[in-house]
TORNUDREN-655469 format. One record per residue (C-alpha): x, y, z; residue in three letters. Coordinates in steps of 0.001 Angstrom, whole numbers, plus 524288, in hexadecimal, padded with zeros to 5 digits. Layout:
<pts>
XYZala
...
</pts>
This chain:
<pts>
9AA1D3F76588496unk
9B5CF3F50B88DDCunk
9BE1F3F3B988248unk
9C9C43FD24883C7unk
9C91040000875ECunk
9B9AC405B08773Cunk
9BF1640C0688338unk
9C8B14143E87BDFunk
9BF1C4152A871A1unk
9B45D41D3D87894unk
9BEFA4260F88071unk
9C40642A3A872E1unk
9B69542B4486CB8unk
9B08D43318878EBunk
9BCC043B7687A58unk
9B94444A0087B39unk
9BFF04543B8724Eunk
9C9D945BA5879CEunk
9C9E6468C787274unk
9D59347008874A4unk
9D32947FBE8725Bunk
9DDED4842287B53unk
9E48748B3686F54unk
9E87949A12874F5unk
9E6154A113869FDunk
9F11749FB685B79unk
9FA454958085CC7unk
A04054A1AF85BB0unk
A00C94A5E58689Funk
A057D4991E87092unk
A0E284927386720unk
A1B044909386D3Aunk
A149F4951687B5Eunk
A1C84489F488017unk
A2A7C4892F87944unk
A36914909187D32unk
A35C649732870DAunk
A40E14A26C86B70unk
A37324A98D86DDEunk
A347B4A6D687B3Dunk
A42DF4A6C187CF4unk
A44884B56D8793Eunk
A3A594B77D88474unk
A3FE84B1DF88F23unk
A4CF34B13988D07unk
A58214BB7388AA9unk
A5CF04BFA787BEDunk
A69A74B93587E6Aunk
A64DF4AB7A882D6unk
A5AEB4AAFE8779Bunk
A65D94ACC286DA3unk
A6D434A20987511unk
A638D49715873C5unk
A600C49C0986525unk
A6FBD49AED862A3unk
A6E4848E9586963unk
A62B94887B861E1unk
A67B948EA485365unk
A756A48D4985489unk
A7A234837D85E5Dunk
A7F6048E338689Aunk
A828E4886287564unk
A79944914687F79unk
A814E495F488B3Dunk
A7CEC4907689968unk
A79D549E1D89E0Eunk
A70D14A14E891B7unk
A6B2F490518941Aunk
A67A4497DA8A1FDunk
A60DC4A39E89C17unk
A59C149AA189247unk
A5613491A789D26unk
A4F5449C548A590unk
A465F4A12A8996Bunk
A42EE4939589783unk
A3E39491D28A4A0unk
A38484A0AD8A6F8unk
A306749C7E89A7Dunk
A2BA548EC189DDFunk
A27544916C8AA52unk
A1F0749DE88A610unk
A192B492B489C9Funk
A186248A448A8E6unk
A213A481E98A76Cunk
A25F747AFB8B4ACunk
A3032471AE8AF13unk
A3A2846FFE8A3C1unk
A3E804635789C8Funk
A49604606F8922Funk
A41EA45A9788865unk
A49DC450F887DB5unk
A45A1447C887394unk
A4D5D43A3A87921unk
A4F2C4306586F49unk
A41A042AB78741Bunk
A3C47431D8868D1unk
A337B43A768733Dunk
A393C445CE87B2Funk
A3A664454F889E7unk
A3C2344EEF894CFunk
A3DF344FCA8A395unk
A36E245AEF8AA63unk
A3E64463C58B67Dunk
A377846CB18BD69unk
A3C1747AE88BBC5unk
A39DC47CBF8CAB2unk
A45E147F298D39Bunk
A446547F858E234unk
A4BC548B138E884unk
A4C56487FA8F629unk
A422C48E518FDB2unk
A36484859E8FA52unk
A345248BB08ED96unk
A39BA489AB8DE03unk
A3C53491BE8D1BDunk
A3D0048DA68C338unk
A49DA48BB78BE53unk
A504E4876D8B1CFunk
A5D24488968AE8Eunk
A67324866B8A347unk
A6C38479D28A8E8unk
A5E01473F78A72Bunk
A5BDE479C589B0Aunk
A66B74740089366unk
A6AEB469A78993Cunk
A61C945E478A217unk
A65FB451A08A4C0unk
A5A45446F38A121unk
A5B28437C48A4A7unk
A60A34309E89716unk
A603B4225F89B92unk
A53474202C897BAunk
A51F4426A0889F3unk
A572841EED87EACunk
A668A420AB87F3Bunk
A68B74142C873A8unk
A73B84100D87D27unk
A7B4C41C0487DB1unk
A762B41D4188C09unk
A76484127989608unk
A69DD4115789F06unk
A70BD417098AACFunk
A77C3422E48A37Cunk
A6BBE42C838A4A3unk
A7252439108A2FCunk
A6E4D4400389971unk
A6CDD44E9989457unk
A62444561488CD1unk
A6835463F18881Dunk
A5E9446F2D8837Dunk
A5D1B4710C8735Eunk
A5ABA47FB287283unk
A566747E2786431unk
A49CB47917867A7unk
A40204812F871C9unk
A3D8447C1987F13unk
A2F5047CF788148unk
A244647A1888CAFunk
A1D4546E7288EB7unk
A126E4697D8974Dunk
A19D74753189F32unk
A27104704489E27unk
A316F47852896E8unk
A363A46F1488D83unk
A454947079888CAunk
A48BB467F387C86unk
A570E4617F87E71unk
A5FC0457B08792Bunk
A61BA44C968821Eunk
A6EE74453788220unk
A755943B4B88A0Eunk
A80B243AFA893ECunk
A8A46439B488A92unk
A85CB4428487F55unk
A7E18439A48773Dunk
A6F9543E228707Funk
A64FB43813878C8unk
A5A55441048705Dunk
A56F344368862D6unk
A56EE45316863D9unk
A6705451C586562unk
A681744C068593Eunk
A603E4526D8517Eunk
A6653460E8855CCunk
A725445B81851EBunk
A6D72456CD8454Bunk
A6726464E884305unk
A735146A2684687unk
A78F04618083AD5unk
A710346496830A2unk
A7191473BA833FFunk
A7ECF473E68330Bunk
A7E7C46D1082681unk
A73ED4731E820D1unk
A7974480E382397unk
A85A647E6081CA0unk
A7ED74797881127unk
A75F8486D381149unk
A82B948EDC81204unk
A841C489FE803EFunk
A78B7492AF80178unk
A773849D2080B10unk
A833D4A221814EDunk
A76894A63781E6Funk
A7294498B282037unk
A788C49587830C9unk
A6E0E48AFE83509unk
A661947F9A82FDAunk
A5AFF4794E836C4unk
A537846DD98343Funk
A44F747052834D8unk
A3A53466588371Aunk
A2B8D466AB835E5unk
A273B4596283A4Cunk
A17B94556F838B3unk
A13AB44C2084347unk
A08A04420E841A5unk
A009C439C884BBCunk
9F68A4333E84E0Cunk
9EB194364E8562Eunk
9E3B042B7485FF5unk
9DA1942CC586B1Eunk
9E08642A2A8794Cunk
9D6A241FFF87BF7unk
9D7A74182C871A6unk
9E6B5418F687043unk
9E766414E587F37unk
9E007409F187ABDunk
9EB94404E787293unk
9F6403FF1A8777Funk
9FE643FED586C6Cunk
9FC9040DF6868FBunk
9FEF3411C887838unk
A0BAD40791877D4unk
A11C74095A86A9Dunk
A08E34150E86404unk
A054240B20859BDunk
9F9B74031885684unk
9FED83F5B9856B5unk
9F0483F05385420unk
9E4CD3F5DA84C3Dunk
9DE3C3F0F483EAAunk
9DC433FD548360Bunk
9D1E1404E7835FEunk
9C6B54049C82B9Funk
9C9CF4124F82A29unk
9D6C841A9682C4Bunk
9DD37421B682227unk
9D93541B9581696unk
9CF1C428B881251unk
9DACF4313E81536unk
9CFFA43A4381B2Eunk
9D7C143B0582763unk
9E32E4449D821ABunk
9E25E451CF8223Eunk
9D3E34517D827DEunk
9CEB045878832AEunk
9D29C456E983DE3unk
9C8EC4524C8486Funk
9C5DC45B598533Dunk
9CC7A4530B85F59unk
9D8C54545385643unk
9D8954609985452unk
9D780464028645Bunk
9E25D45CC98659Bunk
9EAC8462BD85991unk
9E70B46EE185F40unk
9EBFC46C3B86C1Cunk
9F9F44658D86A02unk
9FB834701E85FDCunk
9F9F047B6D86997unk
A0368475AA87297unk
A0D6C472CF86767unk
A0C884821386440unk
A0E42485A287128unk
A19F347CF98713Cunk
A1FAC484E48649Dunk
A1CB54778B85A35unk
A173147DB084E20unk
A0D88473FC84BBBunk
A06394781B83FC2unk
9FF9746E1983966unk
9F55E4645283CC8unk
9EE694594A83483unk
9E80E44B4B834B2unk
9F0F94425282E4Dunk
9EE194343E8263Eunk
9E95F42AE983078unk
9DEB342E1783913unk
9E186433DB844ECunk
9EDC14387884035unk
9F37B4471E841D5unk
9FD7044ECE83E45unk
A04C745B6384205unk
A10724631983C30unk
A194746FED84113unk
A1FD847938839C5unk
A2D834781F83784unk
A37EC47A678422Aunk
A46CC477C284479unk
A47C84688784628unk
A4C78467DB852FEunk
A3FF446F3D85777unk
A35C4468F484E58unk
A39DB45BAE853ADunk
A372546171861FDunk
A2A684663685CC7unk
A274545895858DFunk
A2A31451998652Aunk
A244745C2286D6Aunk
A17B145B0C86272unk
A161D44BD586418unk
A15B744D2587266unk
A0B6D45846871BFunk
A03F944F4D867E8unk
A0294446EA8744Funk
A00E244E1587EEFunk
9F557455CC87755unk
9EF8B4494687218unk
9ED244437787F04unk
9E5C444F6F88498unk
9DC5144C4B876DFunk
9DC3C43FA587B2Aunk
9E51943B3986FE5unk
9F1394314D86ED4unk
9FA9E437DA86515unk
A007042CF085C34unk
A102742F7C857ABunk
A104B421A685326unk
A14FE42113844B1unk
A0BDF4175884127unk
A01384156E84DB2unk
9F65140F1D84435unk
9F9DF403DA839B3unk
9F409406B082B24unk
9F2914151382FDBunk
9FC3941F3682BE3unk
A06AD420B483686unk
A0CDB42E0483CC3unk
A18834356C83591unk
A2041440F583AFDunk
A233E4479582E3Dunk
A31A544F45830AAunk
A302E45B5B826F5unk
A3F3B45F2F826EFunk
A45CA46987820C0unk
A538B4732F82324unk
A522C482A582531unk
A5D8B48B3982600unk
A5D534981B83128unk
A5BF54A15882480unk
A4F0749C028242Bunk
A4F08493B1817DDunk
A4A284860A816F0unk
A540147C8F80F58unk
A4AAC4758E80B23unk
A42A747F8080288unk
A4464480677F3AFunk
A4A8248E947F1CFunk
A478A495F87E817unk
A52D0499687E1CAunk
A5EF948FEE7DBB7unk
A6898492D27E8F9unk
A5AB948F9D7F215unk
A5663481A77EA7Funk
A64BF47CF17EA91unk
A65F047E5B7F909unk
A59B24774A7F9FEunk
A5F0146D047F1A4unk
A6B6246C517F851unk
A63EB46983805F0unk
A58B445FDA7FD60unk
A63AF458387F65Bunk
A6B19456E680341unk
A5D4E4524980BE1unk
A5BDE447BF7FE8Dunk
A6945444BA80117unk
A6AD44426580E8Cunk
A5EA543A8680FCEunk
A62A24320A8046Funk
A6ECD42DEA80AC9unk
A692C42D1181A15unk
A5AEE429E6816D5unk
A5D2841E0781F89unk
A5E134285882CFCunk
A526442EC7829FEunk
A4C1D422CB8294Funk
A516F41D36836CCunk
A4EA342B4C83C08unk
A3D70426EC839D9unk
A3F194194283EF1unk
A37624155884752unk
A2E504099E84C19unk
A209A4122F84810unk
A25E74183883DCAunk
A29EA40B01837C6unk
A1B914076383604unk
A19084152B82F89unk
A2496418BB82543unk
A1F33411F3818E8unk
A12A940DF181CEEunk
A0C1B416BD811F2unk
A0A20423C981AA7unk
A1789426B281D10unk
A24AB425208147Funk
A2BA441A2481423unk
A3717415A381A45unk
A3EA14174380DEDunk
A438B424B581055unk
A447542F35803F0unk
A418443BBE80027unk
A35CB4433E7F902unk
A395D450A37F1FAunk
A3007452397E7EFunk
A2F83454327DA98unk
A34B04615D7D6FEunk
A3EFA45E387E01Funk
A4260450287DA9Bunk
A43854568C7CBD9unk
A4BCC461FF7D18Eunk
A55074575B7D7BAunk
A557E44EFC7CBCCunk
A597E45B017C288unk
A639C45FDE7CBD5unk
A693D44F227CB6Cunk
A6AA1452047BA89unk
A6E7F460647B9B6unk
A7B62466A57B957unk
A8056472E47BA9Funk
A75E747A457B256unk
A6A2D480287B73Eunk
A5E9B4777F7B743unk
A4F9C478607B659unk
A46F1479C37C072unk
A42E246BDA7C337unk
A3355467E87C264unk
A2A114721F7BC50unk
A2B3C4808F7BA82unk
A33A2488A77B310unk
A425A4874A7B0F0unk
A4A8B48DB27BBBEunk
A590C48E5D7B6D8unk
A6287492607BF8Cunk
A6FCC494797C23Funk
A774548E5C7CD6Cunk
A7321483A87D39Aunk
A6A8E47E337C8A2unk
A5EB247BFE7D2B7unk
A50B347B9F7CD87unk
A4703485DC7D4D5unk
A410947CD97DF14unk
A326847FB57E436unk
A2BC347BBB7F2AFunk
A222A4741A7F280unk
A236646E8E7E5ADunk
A200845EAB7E69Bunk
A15E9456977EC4Eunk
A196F44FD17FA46unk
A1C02443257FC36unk
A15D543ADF8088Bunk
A1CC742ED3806E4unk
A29F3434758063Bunk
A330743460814C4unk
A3A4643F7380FFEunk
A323C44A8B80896unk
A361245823802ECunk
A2A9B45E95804FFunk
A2D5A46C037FE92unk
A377047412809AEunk
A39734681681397unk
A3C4745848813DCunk
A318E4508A81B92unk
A36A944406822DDunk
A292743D4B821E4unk
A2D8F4307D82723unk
A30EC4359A835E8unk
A251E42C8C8410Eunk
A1BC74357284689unk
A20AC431C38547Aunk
A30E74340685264unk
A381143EBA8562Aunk
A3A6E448B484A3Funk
A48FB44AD184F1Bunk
A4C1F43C7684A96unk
A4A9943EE783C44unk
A4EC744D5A83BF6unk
A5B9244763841B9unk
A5F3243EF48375Funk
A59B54471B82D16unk
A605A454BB830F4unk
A6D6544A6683271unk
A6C4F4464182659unk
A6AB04523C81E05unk
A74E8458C08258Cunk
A7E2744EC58234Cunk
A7B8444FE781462unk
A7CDE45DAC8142Bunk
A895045C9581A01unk
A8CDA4532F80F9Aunk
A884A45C6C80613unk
A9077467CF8092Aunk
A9C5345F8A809B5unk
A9ACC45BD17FB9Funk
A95764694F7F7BAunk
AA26F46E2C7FFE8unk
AABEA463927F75Funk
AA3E146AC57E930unk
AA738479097EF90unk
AB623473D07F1F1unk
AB6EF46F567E581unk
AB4E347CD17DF23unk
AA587479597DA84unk
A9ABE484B87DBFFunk
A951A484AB7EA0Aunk
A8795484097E3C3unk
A8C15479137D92Eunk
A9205471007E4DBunk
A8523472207EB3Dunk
A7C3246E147DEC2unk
A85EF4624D7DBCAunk
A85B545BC57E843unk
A762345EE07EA13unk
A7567457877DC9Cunk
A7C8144C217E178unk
A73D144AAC7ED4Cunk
A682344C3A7E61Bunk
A6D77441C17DD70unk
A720B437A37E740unk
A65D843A857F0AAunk
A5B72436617E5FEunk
A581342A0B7EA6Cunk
A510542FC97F6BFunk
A4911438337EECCunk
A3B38431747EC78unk
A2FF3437E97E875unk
A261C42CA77E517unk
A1D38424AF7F036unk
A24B741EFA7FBD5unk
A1B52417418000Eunk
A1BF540EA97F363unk
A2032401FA7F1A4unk
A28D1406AF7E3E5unk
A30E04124C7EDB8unk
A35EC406BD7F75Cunk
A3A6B3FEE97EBC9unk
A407D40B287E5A5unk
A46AA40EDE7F379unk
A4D0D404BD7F213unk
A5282403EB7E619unk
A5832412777E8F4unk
A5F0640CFE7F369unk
A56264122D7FE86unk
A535040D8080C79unk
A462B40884810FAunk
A47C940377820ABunk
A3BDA400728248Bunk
A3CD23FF1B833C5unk
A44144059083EE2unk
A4D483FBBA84206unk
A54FB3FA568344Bunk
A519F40C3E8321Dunk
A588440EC083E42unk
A65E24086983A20unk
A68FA411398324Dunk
A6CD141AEF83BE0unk
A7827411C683EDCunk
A7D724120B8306Eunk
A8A0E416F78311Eunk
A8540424C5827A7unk
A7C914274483153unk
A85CB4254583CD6unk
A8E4742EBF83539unk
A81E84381C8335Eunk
A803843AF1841BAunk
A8CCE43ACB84786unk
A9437444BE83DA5unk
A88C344C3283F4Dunk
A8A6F44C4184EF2unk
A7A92447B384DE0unk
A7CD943BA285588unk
A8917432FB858C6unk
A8A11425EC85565unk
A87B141FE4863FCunk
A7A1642979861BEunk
A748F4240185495unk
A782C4163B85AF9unk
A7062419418667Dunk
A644441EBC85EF2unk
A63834138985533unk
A62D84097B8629Dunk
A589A4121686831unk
A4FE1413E985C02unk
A504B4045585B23unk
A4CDE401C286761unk
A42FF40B73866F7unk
A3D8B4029F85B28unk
A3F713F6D88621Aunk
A38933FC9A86DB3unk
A2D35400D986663unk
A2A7A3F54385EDFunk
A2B663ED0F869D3unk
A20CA3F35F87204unk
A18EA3F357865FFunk
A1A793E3998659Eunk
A17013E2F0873C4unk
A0A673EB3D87269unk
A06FF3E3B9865B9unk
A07CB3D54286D89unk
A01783DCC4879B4unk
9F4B13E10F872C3unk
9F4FE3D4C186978unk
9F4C73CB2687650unk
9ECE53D31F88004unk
9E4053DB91878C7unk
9E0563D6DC86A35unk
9E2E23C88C86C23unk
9D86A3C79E877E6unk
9CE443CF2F8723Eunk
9CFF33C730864CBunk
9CC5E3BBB086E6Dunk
9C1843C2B18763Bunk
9BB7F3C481869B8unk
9BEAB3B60386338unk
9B7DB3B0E386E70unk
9ABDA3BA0386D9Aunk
9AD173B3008607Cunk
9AF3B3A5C386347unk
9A2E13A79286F06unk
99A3A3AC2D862ACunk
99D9A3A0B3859DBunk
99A19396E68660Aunk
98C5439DDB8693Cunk
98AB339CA785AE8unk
98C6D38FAF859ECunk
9828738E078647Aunk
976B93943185E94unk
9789A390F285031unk
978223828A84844unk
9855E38034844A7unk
982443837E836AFunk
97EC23927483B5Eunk
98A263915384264unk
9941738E5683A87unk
98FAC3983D83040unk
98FEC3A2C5838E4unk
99AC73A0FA84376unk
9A5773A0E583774unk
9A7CB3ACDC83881unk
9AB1B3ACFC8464Dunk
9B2AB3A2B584668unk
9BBD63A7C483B05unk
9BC7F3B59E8434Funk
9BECB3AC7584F1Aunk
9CA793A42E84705unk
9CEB13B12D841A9unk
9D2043B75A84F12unk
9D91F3AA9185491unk
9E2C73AB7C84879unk
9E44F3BA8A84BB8unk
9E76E3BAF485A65unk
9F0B93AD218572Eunk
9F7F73B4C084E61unk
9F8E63C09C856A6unk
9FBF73B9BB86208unk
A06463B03B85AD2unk
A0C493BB5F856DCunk
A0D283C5888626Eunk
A13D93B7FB868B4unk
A1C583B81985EBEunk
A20353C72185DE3unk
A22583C65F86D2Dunk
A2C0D3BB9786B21unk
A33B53C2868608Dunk
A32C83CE4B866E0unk
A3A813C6A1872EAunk
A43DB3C18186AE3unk
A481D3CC4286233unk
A491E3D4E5871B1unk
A54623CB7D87475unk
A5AD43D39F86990unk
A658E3DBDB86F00unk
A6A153E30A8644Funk
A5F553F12F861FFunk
A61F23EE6C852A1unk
A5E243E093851DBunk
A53693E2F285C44unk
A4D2E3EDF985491unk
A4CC53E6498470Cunk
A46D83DA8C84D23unk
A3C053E2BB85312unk
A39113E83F845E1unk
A39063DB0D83E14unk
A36533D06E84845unk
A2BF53D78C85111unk
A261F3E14B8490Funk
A21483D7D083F73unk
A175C3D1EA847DAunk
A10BB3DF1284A0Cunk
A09A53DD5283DF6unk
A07513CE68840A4unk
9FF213D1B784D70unk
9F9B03DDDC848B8unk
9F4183D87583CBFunk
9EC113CD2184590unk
9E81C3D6478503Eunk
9E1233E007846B3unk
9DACE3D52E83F65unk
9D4653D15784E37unk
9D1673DFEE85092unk
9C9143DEC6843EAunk
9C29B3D2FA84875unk
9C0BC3D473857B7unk
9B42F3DC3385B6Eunk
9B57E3EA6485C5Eunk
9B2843EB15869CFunk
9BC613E1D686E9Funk
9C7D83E71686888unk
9D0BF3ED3C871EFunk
9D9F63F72C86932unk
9D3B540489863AAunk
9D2B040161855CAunk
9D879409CE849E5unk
9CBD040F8884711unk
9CB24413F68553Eunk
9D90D418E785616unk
9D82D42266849AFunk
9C96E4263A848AEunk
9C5A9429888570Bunk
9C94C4363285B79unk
</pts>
């Protein structure tokens, strides 16, 4: 068996369990081992620098250059008794992955010999080559300068012995080259907005944050037989592959035990996320076979979307020593469930209350309304940024596919919830009922029914789900940076909370009651924000006719989602909020289609690639086994014999000729469109051409190669096959 395939085949069938039992003892004795924690901090450094980098990270207070000095020394005393021999500024470019360049903490002195040193210079401020991240024109090729500038709010931490210092990273001239810039900003936003809102409620109220529990999912292959693929190792999607005979059909993959190999490596990537201070709590199999997920607890946004970037790494790193390929493709097998990155999403104030919980008395559940009516309200009117926020390439063949929502974005909140809405839309000024079942609850000011956790069913299909103290963003791609759609979404609700107190403010002018001013304007947002309430299936044919008819959007593809981050609203959105400038939003939207176009074009290549020099040959190695069977045939039977029993062959051997025509007629054909729509100057018109001119023969080729891979012997064929990619372990 020289076949490549068989090849990969026995290496992942004979490949040893790795066991990993390196564990020291409770996960409470190493977790954080390697972070700069506060309270490593209160360790090594003096009571008066630790108070400046808390003001710092809480409040926004500029730390002094002497106390950047002191903090600089602890950093480094600690690393290197970690052994640490290097530091790096580590940012999250608009690459979608993060990046870092190492320096050596070494300093010669003169005499033949060297200290460590570390100062404040290199801890705020280094000075990183720009030219060759993505810039969306705002940088030309030969302006490289460019700065990243330490972000005290999240903790810098070791890895693979380098202390690692999360930044910003901006250009020459000032401009965001990173996603962490604008989401701190957009934090900053919706704190400030949120507080002031609060303040209508409780005078103790000084800070908002944003919190974020994200759940990652992936998928799970062997080395050998994913190295056997060029389309996974090329574009981390199987191009080719008939479905298996079995996947997820028996559901008995969900929720089941885990097999042992797994486990070693859950165990593994787990301990080193705990040493790295990412609460990583839970663990599971998920739909598909070979599919995995893994959730935190909640933290402040800005650090949970470190977590995840520093988590999807680890996920690689560790799977290789199992001798897996992790899989962050949204959608990496076709007629299997794809990969989500659920965003769980919710506001807590520095009193320690969660907006987002039901209270339990009148004053508690109108607050909560206030902030649900507002979230209902803002994503009725900017729905259309969320949704540009999840597009991608992958995640285009996942949203709506029947395992994750659609791309019609709206928002679940139950039944108890829905009823309590609806009565608050037809009541007045007297004290209502407590909605749903249960006795009556009449109260005074501000007419609010007594709300309970917990209280509804969840909803799957939904993209935007109240599920009890939190929303969760369910359509976010397993494989995208979490700090894209907590930046629109924090933007969003803070610029309808904003809106909110002005017209709350205008009530309160106007002589009304503070808490009447507040119930009236909640009622009209509940009222003009009902259309993107749905609590029914939105997978179903009868919800995309219905979306409609409410007046809702349903973009289906990258290129046409992403434009509306040039609408003039949401133009308006980040530049009065000081999230972005105009000249930045213009640059992103270039970058994120050339990204598509980028993506989708190696995926064509790869397609005609494997189609012309790996399926098409074989198809004929095995037509003329064929055709050499049908002649010795003919030989050594009576032409009666013969014709009755070479049929068969003969239609198999008429039946492949028609596939690799087609296939080959139309790879000829996609690689002459794909030549003529590249003369396209214009990113726009470049993008949307990929998506309906190039894309389309995907399916074409695809559909002809997998009817061959059903038809060609099993020993010739050269790709691992489905049932190989999700059952062997």
């Amino acid at each position: 068996m020289s076949n490549i395939r068989f090849k990969a085949l026995e290496m992942a069938i004979s490949r040893p369990r790795r066991p990993f039992n390196d564990v020291p003892g409770k996960v409470s004795d190493y977790y954080g081992e390697l972070t700069f924690s506060r309270h490593v901090m209160r360790e090594f450094m003096s009571r008066e620098a630790f108070n400046s980098v808390i003001k710092a990270a809480e409040k926004g207070v500029r730390i002094d250059r002497d106390i950047a000095d002191q903090v600089a020394s602890a950093m480094k005393a600690w690393a290197t008794s970690k052994g640490a021999t290097h530091f790096t500024h580590w940012f999250h470019p608009l690459t979608g992955a993060t990046a870092e360049k190492h320096d050596s903490f070494i300093q010669p002195t003169g005499d033949g010999k060297a200290i460590e040193a570390f100062n404040a210079n290199e801890l705020i401020q280094q000075e990183p080559d720009a030219s060759s991240f993505p810039s969306g024109g705002i940088r030309n090729t030969f302006e490289a300068r460019g700065y990243t500038a330490w972000d005290p709010t999240s903790p810098a931490f070791i890895m693979d012995k380098t202390l690692c210092i999360p930044t910003i990273f901006v250009s020459y001239t000032g401009e965001a080259l990173d996603y962490k810039t604008p989401l701190l900003k957009a934090s900053l936003s919706i704190d400030k907005e949120a507080t002031e809102v609060c303040r209508y409620f409780d005078k103790n109220v000084t800070r908002v944050f944003p919190t974020l529990g994200w759940e990652q999912e992936y998928f799970l292959v062997d080395s050998a037989l994913y190295n056997a693929r060029p389309d996974l190792v090329l574009t981390g999607r199987t191009l080719f592959g008939h479905s298996s005979a079995k996947d997820q059909q028996l559901s008995d993959h969900y929720f089941g035990i885990i097999p042992e190999k797994v486990i070693d490596f859950m165990r593994e990537f787990e301990y080193e996320a705990h040493r790295l201070g990412i609460p990583v709590r839970t663990r599971h199999n998920e739909v598909a076979p070979n599919q995995f997920e893994c959730a935190p607890i909640f933290e402040e946004v800005n650090v949970a979307v470190d977590h995840n970037q520093l988590l999807m790494h680890l996920l690689e790193k560790v799977g290789k020593r199992h001798g897996y390929t992790v899989l962050l493709h949204e959608k990496p097998y076709a007629g299997v469930n794809g990969s989500g990155k659920h965003n769980n999403w919710s506001l807590s104030t520095d009193t320690g209350e969660n907006l987002l919980s039901p209270g339990k008395t009148p004053k508690a559940n109108l607050r909560f309304l206030v902030f649900l009516a507002n979230i209902l309200k803002a994503l009725d009117s900017h729905a259309d940024i969320l949704r540009a926020y999840v597009a991608t390439s992958g995640n285009d063949l996942r949203l709506g596919a029947h395992e994750a929502p659609p791309a019609i974005i709206s928002a679940f909140i139950g039944k108890q919830l829905t009823e309590t809405l609806d009565l608050i839309e037809i009541t007045d000024k007297k004290a209502v009922h407590k909605a749903g079942q249960g006795a009556t609850n009449n109260i005074n000011i501000p007419k609010i029914p007594e709300i309970l956790l917990d209280n509804t069913d969840r909803n799957r299909t939904s993209p935007f789900a109240f599920t009890g103290n939190k929303f969760e963003f369910r359509a976010v791609g397993s494989s995208s940076s979490c700090a894209k759609p907590m930046i629109g979404l924090n933007l969003i609700v803070a610029d309808q909370l904003r809106k909110f107190r002005a017209e709350v403010d205008e009530l309160i002018a106007g002589k009304m009651n503070k808490e009447d001013a507040i119930f009236s304007i909640t009622k009209k947002y509940i009222i003009e924000s009902k259309r993107i309430r749905f609590e029914g299936n939105s997978y179903s044919e009868e919800w995309v006719n219905e979306a409609a008819q409410r007046g809702l959007s349903n973009i289906p593809d990258t290129p046409h989602a992403l434009k509306s981050l040039l609408k003039p609203e949401a133009i308006r959105l980040f530049t009065e909020h000081n999230i972005l400038t105009e000249r930045e939003v213009r640059a992103r939207y270039e970058i994120k289609l050339e990204n598509y176009v980028r993506k989708v074009q190696i995926e064509s290549r790869v397609m005609g690639d494997l189609a012309i020099n790996h399926i098409i040959p074989i198809a004929i190695r095995y037509q003329n086994q064929l055709i050499d069977n049908v002649k010795g045939l003919k030989e050594v039977l009576d032409n009666k014999t013969y014709m009755a029993l070479s049929k068969n062959q003969l239609d198999t051997i008429r039946e492949i000729s028609e596939h690799i025509a087609v296939i080959r007629e139309q790879v000829n054909k996609m690689v002459d469109t794909r030549k003529e729509v590249n003369r396209i100057e214009n990113i726009e018109d470049l993008a949307i051409a990929y998506q309906s001119r190039i894309i389309p023969f995907f399916d074409e080729i695809r559909y002809h190669a997998d009817k061959l891979e059903l038809m060609v012997d099993n020993e010739l064929w050269p790709l691992p096959k489905y049932r190989e990619l999700l059952f062997i372990r």
